[in-house]
C-alpha positions as CSV (number, residue, x, y, z in Angstrom):
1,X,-154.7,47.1,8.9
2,X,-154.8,49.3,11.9
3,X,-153.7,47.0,14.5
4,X,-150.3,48.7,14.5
5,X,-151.9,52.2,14.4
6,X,-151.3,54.0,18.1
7,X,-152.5,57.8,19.0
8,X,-150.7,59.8,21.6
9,X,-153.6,62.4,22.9
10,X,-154.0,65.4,25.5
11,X,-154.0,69.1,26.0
12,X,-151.1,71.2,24.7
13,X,-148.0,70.9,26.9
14,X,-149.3,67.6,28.6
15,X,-146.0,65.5,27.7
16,X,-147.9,63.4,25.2
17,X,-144.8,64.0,22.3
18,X,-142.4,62.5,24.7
19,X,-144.2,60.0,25.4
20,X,-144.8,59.1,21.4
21,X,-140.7,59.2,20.9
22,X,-139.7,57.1,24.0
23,X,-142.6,54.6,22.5
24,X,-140.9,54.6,19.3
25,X,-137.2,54.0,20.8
26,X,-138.3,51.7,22.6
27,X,-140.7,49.5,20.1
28,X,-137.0,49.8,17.7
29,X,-134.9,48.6,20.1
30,X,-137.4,45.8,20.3
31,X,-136.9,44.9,16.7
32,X,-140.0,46.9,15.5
33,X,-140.1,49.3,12.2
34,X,-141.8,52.3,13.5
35,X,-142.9,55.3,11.7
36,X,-143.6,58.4,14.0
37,X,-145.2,61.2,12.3
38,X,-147.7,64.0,14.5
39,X,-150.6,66.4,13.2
40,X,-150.7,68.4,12.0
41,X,-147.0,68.8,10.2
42,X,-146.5,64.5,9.2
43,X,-146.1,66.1,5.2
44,X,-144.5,68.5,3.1
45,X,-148.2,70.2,2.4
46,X,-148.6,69.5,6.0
47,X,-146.0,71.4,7.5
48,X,-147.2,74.6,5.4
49,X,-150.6,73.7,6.6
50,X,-149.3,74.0,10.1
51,X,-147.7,77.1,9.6
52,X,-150.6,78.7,8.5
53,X,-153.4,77.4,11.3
54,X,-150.7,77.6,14.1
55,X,-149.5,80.7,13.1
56,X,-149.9,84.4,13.9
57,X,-150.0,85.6,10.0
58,X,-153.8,84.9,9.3
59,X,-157.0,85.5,11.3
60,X,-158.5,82.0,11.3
61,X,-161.7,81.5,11.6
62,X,-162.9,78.4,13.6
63,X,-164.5,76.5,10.5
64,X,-161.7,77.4,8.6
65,X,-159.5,76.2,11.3
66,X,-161.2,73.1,11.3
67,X,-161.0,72.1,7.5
68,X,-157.3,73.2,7.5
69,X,-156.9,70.4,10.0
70,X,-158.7,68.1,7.8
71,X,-156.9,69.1,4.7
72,X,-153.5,68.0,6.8
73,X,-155.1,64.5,8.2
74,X,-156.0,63.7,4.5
75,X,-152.5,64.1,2.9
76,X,-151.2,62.6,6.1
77,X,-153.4,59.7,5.8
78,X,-152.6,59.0,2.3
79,X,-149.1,59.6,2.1
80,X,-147.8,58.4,5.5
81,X,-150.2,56.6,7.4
82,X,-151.8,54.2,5.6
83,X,-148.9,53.5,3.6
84,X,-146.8,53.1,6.7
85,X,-149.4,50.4,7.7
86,X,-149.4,48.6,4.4
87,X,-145.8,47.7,4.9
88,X,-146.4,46.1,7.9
89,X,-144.8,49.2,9.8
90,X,-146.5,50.6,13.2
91,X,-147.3,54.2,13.1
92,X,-147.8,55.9,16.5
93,X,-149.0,59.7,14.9
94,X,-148.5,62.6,17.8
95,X,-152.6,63.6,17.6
96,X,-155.0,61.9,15.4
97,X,-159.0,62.8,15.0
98,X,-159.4,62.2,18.9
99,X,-157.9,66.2,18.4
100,X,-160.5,67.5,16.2
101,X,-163.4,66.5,18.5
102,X,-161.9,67.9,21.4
103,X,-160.6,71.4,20.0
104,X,-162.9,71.9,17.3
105,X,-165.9,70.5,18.9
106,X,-165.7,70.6,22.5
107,X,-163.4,73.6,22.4
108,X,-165.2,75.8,19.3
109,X,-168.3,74.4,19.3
110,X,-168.5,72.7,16.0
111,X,-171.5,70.7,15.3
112,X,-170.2,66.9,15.9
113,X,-172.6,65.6,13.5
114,X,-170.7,68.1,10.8
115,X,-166.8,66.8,12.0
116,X,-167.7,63.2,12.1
117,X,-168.8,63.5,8.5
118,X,-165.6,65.4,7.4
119,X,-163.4,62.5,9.7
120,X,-165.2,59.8,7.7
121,X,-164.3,61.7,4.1
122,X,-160.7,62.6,5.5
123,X,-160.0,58.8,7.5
124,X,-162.2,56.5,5.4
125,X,-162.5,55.0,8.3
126,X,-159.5,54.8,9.6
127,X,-159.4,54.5,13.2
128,X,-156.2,53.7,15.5
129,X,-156.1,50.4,17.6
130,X,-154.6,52.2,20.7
131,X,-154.9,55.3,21.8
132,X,-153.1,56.9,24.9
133,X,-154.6,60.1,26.7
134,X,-152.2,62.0,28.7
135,X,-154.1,63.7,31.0
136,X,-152.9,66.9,32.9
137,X,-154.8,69.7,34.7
138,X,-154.8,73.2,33.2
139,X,-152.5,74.6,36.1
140,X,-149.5,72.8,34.8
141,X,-150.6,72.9,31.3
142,X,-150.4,76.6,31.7
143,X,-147.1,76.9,33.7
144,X,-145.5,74.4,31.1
145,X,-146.6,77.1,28.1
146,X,-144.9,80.0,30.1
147,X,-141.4,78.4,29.2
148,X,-141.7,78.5,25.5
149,X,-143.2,80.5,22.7
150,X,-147.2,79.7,22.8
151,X,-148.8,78.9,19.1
152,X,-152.4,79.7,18.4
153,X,-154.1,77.6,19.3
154,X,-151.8,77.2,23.2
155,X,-153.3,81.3,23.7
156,X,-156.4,79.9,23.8
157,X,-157.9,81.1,27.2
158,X,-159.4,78.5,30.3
159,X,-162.9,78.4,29.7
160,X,-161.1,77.0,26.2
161,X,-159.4,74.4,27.7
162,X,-161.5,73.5,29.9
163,X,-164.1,72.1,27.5
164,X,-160.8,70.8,25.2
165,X,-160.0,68.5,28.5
166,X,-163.5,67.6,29.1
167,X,-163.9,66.1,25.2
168,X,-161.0,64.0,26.2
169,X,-163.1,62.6,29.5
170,X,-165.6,61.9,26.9
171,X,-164.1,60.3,24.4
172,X,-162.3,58.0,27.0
173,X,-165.8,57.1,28.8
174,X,-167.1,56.4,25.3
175,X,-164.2,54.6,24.2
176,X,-162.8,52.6,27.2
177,X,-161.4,49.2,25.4
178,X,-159.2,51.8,22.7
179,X,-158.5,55.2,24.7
180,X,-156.7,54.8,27.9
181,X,-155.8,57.4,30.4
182,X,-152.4,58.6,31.7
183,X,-151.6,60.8,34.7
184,X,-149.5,63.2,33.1
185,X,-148.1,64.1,36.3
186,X,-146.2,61.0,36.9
187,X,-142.3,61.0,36.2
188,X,-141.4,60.7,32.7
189,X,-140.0,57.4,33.0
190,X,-142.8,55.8,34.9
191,X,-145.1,56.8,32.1
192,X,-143.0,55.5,29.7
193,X,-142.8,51.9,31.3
194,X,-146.4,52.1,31.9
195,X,-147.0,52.5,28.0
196,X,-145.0,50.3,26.9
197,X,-145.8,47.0,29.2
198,X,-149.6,47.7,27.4
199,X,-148.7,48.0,24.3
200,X,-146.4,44.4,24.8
201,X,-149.3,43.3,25.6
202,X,-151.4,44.5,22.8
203,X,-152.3,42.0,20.2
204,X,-149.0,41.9,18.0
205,X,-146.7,43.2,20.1
């Protein structure tokens, strides 16, 4: 079923979303039904979800953080992922559980053992076919954020970062044949070509 599941991945401000939407022009100009849904926000209950861990109202405590995050994958998972996939659709989701190990474990320090146990409740299993990390340094990341309004989780200072990035280099070391890594640096359109000769090239496609 989740052969036609694809992640976009990377630190805030990395160009991952754009990446996800030309995908999904570009697999429906190719004749493909695409859903394209992100995390957290792909629901109704999602979107307040989002407003409420992204936002400045609350004081949010990391392990509260997390399971907010959860709560949002699990509606998301039943109500527009797996259904999506059912119908024979492919979902490419804007952040997936490739997040949750890099913020909330590599970046707050949450036991692993603990999130992988709360992914396997929240996914079932699920697990995307193809997942594409778009990897930029911190410097840009940070001059990117200077243009807009910053959420919550974007104020979160280098040291931060720095350990959200490195998850990613992890998860793509461990994970070589799903996770593959894009220089976010590169123009927009030459990222964009690069995704979607691999994913022509991907099983189905």
């Amino acid at each position: 079923m989740n052969e036609r599941f694809i992640t976009f991945e990377g630190i805030d401000k990395s160009g991952k979303t754009t990446q996800a939407e030309l995908l999904t022009e570009r697999l429906e100009e190719s004749g493909h039904e695409v859903i394209l849904t992100l995390e957290p926000g792909g629901t109704a209950l999602g979107q307040s979800l989002r407003q409420m861990v992204l936002g400045d109202k609350y004081e949010v405590s990391d392990r509260t953080e997390m399971l907010l995050f959860a709560a949002d994958r699990a509606q998301h998972v039943e109500e527009v992922i797996k259904p999506g996939l059912l119908s024979g659709k492919v979902v490419i989701s804007d952040r997936f559980t490739d997040s949750t190990v890099a913020y909330q474990g590599y970046g707050r320090g949450i036991d692993p053992v603990l999130l992988n146990q709360i992914k396997e409740i929240v996914t079932g299993g699920l697990e995307p076919a193809l997942t594409f990390w778009v990897d930029i340094d911190l410097k840009i990341s940070r001059d990117r954020k200077l243009l807009e309004n910053p959420d919550r989780l974007e104020t979160g200072g280098e040291a931060f970062y720095e350990n959200v990035r490195t998850g990613y280099q992890k998860l793509y070391e461990s994970e070589p044949n799903r996770i593959v890594r894009l220089d976010g640096t590169l123009p927009i359109d030459s990222l964009s070509d690069e995704v979607y000769e691999m994913v022509s090239r991907f099983r189905d496609f």
